[in-house]
C-alpha positions in Angstrom: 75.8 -5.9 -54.3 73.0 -3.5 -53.0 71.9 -0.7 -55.1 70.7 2.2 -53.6 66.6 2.7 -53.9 67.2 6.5 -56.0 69.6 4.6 -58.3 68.8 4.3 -61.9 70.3 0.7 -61.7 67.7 -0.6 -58.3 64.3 1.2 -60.1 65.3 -0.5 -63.6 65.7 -4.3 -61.6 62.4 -3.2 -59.6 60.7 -2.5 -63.2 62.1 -5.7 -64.6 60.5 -7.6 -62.4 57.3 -6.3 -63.0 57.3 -6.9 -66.6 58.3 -10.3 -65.8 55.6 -10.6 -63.4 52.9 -9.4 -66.9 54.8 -11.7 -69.1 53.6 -14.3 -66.4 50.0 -13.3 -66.6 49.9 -10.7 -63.5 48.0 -7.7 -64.1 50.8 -4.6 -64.4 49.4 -2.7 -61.0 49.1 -6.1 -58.7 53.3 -6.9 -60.0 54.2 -3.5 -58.6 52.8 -4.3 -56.0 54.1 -7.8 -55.7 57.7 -6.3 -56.2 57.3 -3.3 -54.0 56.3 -6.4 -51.0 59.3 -8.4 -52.2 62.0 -4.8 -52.3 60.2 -4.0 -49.1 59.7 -0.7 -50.1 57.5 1.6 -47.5 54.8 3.6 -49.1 55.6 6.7 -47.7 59.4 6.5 -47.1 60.1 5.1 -50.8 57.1 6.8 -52.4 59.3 8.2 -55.2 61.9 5.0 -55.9 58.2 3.0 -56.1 56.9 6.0 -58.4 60.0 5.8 -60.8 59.7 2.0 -61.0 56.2 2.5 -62.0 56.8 4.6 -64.5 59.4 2.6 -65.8 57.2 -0.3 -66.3 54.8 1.2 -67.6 56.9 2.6 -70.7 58.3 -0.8 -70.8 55.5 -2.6 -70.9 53.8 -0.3 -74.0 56.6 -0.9 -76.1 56.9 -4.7 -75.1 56.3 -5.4 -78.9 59.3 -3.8 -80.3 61.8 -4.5 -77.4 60.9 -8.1 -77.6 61.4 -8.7 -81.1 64.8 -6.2 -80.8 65.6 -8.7 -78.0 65.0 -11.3 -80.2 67.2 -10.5 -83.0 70.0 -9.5 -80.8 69.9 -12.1 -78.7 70.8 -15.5 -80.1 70.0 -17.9 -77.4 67.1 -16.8 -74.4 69.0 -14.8 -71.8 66.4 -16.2 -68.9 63.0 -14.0 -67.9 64.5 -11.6 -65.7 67.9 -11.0 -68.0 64.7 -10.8 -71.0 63.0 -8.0 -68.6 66.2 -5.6 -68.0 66.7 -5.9 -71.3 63.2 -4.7 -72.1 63.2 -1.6 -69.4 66.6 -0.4 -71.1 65.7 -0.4 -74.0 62.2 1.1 -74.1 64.5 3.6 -72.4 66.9 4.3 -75.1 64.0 4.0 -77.9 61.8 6.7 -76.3 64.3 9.3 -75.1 66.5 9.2 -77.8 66.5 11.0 -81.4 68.7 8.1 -83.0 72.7 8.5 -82.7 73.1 7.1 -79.2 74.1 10.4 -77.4 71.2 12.4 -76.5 69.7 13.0 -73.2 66.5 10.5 -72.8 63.2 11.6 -71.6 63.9 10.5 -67.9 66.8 12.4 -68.1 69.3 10.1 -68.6 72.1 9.5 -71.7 72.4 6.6 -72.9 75.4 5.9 -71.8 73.9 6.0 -68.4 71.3 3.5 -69.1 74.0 0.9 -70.2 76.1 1.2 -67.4 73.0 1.1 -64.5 71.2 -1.9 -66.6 74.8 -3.7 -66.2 75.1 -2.8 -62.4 71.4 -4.3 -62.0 72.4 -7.1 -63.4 75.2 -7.3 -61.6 73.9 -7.0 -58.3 71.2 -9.7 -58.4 72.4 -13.6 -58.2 69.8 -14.7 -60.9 70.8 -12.0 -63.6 75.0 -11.9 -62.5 76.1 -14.2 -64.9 74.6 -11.7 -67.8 76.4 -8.9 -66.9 78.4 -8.8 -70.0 75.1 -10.3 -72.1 73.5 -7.4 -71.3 76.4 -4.5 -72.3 77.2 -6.2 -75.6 73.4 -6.1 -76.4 72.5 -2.7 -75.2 75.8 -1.2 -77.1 75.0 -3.3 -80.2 71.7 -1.5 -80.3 73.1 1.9 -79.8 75.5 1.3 -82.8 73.6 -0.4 -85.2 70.4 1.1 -84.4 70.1 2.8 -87.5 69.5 -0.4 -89.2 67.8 -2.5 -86.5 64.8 -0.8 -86.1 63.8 -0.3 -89.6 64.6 -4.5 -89.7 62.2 -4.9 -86.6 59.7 -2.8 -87.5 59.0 -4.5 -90.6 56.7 -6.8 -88.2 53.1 -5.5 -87.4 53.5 -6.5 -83.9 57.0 -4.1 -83.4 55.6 -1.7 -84.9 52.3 -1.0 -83.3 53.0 -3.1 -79.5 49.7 -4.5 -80.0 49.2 -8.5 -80.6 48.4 -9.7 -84.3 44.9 -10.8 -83.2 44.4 -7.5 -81.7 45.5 -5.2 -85.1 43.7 -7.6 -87.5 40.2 -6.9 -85.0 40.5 -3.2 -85.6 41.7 -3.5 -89.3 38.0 -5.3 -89.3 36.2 -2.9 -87.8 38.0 0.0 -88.5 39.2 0.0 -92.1 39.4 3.6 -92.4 40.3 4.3 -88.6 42.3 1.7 -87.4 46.1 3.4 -87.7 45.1 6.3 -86.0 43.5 3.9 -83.4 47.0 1.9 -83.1 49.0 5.1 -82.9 46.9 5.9 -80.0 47.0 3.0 -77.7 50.9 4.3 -76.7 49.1 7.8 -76.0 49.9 9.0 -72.4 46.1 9.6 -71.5 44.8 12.6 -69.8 43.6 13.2 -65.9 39.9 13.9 -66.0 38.0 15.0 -62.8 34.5 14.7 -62.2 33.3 18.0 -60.6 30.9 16.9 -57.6 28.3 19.8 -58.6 26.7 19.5 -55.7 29.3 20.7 -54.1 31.0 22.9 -56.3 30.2 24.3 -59.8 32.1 23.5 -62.7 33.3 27.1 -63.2 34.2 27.5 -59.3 36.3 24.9 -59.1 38.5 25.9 -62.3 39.0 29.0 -60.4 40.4 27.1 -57.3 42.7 24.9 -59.5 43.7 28.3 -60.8 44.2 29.7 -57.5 46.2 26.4 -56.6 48.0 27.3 -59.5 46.9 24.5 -61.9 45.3 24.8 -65.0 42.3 22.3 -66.2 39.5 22.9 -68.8 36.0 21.6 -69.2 35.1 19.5 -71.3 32.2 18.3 -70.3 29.1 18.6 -68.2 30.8 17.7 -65.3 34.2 16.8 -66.1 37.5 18.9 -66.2 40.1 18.3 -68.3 43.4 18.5 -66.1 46.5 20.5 -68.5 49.3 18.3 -66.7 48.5 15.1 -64.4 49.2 15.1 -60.6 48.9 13.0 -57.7 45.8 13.2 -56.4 47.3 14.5 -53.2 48.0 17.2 -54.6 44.2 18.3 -56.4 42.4 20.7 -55.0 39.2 19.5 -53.3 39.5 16.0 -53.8 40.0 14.4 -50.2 36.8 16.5 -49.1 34.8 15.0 -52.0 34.6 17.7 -54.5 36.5 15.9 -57.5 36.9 12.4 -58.5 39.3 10.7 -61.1 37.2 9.7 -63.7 38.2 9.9 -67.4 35.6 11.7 -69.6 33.8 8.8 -71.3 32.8 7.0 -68.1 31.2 9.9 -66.8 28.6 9.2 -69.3 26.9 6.0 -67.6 25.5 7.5 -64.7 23.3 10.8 -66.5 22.7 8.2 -69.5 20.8 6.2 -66.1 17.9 9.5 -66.2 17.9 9.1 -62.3 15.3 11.1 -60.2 14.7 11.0 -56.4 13.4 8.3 -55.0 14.6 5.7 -57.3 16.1 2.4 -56.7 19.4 1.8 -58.4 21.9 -1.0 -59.5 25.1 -1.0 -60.1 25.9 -4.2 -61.2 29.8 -5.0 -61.6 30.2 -1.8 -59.9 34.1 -1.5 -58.2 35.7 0.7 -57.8 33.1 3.1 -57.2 33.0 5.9 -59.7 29.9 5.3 -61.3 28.2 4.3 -58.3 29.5 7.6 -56.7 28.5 9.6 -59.7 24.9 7.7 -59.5 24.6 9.2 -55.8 25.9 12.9 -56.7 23.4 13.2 -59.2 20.2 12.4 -57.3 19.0 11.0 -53.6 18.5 7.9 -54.6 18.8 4.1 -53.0 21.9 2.7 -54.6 22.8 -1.3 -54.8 26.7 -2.0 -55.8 26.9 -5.7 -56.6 31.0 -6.9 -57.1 31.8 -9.9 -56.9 35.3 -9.4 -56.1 35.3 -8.9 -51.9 38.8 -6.6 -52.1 37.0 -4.7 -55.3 34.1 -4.4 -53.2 35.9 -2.7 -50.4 37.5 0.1 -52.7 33.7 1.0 -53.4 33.1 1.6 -49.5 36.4 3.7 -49.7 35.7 5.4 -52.7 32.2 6.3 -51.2 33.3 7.3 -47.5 35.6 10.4 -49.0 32.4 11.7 -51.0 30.2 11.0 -48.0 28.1 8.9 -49.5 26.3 5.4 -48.7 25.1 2.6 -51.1 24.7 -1.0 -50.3 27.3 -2.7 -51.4 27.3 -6.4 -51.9 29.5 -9.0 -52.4 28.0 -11.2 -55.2 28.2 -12.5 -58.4 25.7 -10.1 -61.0 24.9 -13.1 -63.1 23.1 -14.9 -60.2 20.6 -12.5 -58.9 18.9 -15.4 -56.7 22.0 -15.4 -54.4 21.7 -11.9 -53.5 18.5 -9.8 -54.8 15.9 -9.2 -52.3 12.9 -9.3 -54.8 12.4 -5.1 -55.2 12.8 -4.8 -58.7 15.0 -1.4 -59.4 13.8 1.8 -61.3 17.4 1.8 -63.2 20.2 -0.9 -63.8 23.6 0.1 -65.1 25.5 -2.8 -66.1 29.0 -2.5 -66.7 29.8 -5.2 -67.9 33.1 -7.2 -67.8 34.6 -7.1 -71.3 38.2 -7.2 -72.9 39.1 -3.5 -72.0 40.2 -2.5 -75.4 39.2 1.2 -74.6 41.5 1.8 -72.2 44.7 0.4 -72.7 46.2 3.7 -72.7 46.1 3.2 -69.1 46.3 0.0 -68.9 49.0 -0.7 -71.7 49.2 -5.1 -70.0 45.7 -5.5 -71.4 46.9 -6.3 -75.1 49.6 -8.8 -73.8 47.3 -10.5 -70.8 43.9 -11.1 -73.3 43.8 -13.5 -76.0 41.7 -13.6 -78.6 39.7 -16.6 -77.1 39.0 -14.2 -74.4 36.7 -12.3 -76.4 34.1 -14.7 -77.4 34.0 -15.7 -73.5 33.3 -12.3 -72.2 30.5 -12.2 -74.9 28.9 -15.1 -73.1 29.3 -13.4 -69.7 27.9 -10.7 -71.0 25.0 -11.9 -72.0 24.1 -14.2 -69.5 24.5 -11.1 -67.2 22.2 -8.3 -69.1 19.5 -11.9 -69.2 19.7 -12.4 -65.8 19.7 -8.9 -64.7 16.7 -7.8 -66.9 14.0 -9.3 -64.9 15.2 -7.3 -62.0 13.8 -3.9 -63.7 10.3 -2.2 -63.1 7.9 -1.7 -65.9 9.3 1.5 -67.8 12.3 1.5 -65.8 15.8 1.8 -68.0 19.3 -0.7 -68.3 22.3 0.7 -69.3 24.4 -1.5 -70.7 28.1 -0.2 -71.2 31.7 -2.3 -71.6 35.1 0.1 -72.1 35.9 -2.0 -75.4 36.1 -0.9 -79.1 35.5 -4.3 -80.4 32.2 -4.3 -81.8 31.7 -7.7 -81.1 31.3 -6.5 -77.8 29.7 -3.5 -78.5 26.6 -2.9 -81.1 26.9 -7.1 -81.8 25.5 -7.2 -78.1 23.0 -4.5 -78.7 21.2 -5.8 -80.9 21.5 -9.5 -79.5 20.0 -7.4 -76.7 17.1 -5.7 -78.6 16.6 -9.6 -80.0 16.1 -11.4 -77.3 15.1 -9.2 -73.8 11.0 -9.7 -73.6 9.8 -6.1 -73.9 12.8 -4.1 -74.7 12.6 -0.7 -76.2 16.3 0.2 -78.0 16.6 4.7 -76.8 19.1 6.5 -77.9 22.3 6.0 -76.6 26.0 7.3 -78.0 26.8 4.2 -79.1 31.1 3.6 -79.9 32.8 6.1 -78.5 36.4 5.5 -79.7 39.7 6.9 -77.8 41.1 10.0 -78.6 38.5 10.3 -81.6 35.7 13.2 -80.9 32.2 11.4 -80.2 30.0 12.2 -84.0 27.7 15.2 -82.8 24.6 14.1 -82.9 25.8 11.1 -80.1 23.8 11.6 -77.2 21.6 14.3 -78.3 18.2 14.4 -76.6 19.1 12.5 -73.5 18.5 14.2 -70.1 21.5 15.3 -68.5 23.7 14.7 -71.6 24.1 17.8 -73.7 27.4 17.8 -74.4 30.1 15.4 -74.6 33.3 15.1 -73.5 36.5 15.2 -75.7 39.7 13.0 -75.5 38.0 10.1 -73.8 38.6 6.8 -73.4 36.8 3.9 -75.5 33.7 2.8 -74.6 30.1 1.6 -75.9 26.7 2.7 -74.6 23.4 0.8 -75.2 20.2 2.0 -73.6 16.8 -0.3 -73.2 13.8 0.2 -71.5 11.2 -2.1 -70.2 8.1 -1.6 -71.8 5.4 -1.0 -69.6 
C-alpha cells in the first residue's frame, strides 16, 4: 500500500523510523536524514511532509521513557523495532494532545480516533510492520480505555515519569538536591529561538523594529541577543541571509565577549563547528581567527556559517588535542575551548542525548577534556586568556574541571567567570559582573559552564 506524503499514516512510519534509527545509536537529526534519503523525499518539494515527520520524532523521542514502559506493559511479547517505534510516535501523540478521556482534539490537530486508525494504515502499508496491524489497534485502543489507570501504574517509575535515564536523574539529584525537579520538568521544555544581533550591522533596538515591521515580535534579553515570541524558519527572519542575525541561544552568546578580544589579536577556536562562536568572535573585533574541528563535514558548516556573515577565519581540519599536527608555532592572544562534553544543557533541543550517553560516557569526556585544555595551554601568550566552556550541567564536567584546571595549568590565574548556568533557571546576579562586554545576561538560556584562566605573565 502507498500512503500519501501529507498523510498522517506516511509522516508517523517516517517518524518511526527515526526513533528506531536513535534506539540504534544515530543521533536524532542524521536518522531524519537517513529516512528522508531512504522515503526519497526532495527538500523543497516535500519540505512540509519532512517538517511534520520531524516534529513528530521529536515529541516521540522526549517522551521515549513513558511510551516505552506503556509499550511495555501493554505489550506482552516484543512487537519488533519498527512495530516498537509506531507504537511510540502514536502514543506520545495521544499522551500530549489529549486531556485524558480519549476524545479530544490532540495538539497536532488530530482526535484520537484519528491517530489509531493512521498508525494501523502505517502499519499496514509496510511489509515489515503488516503482520501487526491488529497488534497495534488492540494496543493503542487498550490505552485509550484504560488510560486512566495505566499511566498512574507507569509513572510510578522514575524513568516514565521524567524521560530521562536513571543514571541521568540520580546525577542531578546529586548535584541538585534542592533544584533537580524543576531541572527534570524542564528537559521536555520546547526551548526558545534566540538571535544574535550582528551589531555591527544593525543595533539591537533597530532590528526589533524590523521584526516589528515584518510583523514578528522578539525581545532582548541580552547584550546582543533577541528573544524571538514564537519560533520560525529561518527563511522567514528578517535580516538573517544578509548576515544581520544568527541562531544562537542566549547562553552561548556568552563565550565569545567572556574572550575580552581587541583588534589585532590572534584567536582560537578550538572544537569550533558549526561556527557560531567563531562568527560571534569575528563580529566583535578585527581579529585573526583559527577554527580547529576535527570533523571535515563539521568543518565545512563553519565555512558556510561564515560566508553568509561575510566573514573569513582559518578553518582547519584537526584534532584540538594534538596541536603538533596542525599549530604553526604563533602562540594566540585568546583560546576558547569548547569543549566536547555530555550535552546535558541542551537536551531541550536535543531531547536523543539522554538515550544516546551513558553514564561511562561521562568520566571519558572528562579525560578528553582535560587532555585538550593541557595541550592547548601552551599555545597562549603571556597574559593572554582561555575560556573554557562545555553545554553540560554535570558538575563533574563543570567546576570539577575548573579547579583540576587551576591545579594543574603552570601559571594560571582563575578570573571571574559565570560559572553554571542552568536551563530555564535565571543566571545568580552577580554572574558575570565586572567582565568587559558582559553586563547583562541573558534569560531562558540553555545549560552551560564557563571557566576563565589567564596566563600569568
Amino acid at each position: 500500500m502507498r500512503l500519501p506524503h501529507d498523510s498522517l499514516a506516511f509522516q508517523m512510519l517516517g517518524a518511526a523510523a527515526a526513533v528506531r534509527g536513535v534506539h540504534e545509536g544515530t543521533a536524532l537529526p542524521q536518522a531524519l536524514e537517513d529516512v528522508a534519503t531512504q522515503l526519497r523525499l526532495d527538500r523543497v518539494r516535500d519540505a512540509a511532509t519532512r517538517g511534520a515527520i520531524q516534529d513528530l520524532a521529536y515529541r516521540s523521542v522526549r517522551l521515549f521513557g513513558t511510551t516505552r514502559a506503556l509499550v511495555t506493559e501493554l505489550v506482552t511479547r516484543p512487537p519488533g523495532a519498527l512495530v516498537d517505534s509506531l507504537l511510540a510516535v502514536a502514543l506520545a501523540l495521544l499522551i500530549e494532545g489529549e486531556d485524558g478521556d480519549g476524545s479530544k482534539v490532540g495538539r497536532g490537530g488530530y482526535a484520537a480516533f484519528t491517530v489509531v486508525d493512521q498508525a494501523v494504515s502505517a502499519a499496514a502499508s509496510e511489509p515489515k510492520t503488516a503482520h501487526a496491524r491488529g497488534l497495534v489497534n488492540a494496543v493503542l485502543r487498550r490505552f485509550l480505555r484504560e488510560r486512566q489507570s495505566l499511566m498512574p501504574k507507569v509513572m510510578a517509575d522514575d524513568e516514565a515519569r521524567w524521560n530521562l535515564p536513571a543514571w541521568w536523574l540520580a546525577q542531578l539529584r546529586g548535584a541538585y538536591p534542592d533544584q533537580w525537579m524543576a531541572l527534570a520538568e524542564r528537559v521536555n521544555a520546547r526551548p526558545p529561538m534566540t538571535l544574535r544581533v550582528n551589531t555591527r550591522r544593525i543595533s539591537v533596538a533597530d532590528y526589533l523594529q524590523a521584526l516589528a515591521n515584518a510583523g514578528l515580535a522578539g525581545v532582548a534579553v541580552g547584550d546582543q541577543a533577541v528573544r524571538l515570541v514564537r519560533a520560525f524558519p529561518v527563511t522567514q527572519i528578517p535580516g538573517f541571509a544578509e548576515g544581520d542575525v544568527s541562531v544562537q541561544d542566549a547562553g552561548a552568546q556568552l563565550a565569545a565577549p567572556l574572550c575580552e578580544v581587541a583588534d589585532g589579536m590572534r584567536v582560537l577556536d578550538a572544537c569550533a563547528a558549526p561556527g557560531g562562536k567563531t562568527g560571534h568572535l569575528l563580529e566583535l573585533a578585527d581579529i585573526h581567527v583559527t577554527a580547529v574541528e576535527s570533523d571535515a563535514d563539521r568543518a565545512a558548516r563553519i565555512h558556510d556559517n561564515l560566508a553568509r556573515l561575510g566573514q573569513r577565519a582559518d578553518v582547519i581540519v584537526g584534532d584540538a588535542s594534538r596541536p603538533k599536527d596542525w599549530w604553526d608555532g604563533q602562540p594566540f592572544d585568546r583560546i576558547l575551548a569548547d569543549v566536547p562534553c555530555s550535552a546535558s544543557g541542551i537536551v531541550r533541543r536535543h531531547p536523543d542525548i539522554r538515550w544516546l550517553r551513558r553514564e561511562s560516557d561521562v568520566a571519558r569526556l572528562m579525560t578528553e577534556q582535560r587532555r585538550i585544555v593541557s595541550q592547548l595551554w601552551p599555545l597562549l601568550k603571556p597574559g593572554g586568556i582561555l575560556v573554557y566552556v562545555t553545554c553540560s550541567i554535570f558538575p563533574t564536567e563543570g567546576e570539577a574541571q575548573a579547579r583540576w584546571f587551576g591545579a594543574q595549568l603552570p601559571d594560571a590565574i582563575r578570573l571571574q567567570a559565570p560559572g553554571q548556568l542552568l536551563p530555564g533557571i535565571e543566571a545568580p546576579e552577580t554572574a558575570g559582573r565586572g567582565i568587559a562586554g558582559q553586563a547583562s545576561l541573558p534569560s531562558d538560556h540553555d545549560g552551560f559552564y564557563y571557566a576563565r584562566f589567564q596566563k600569568r605573565a
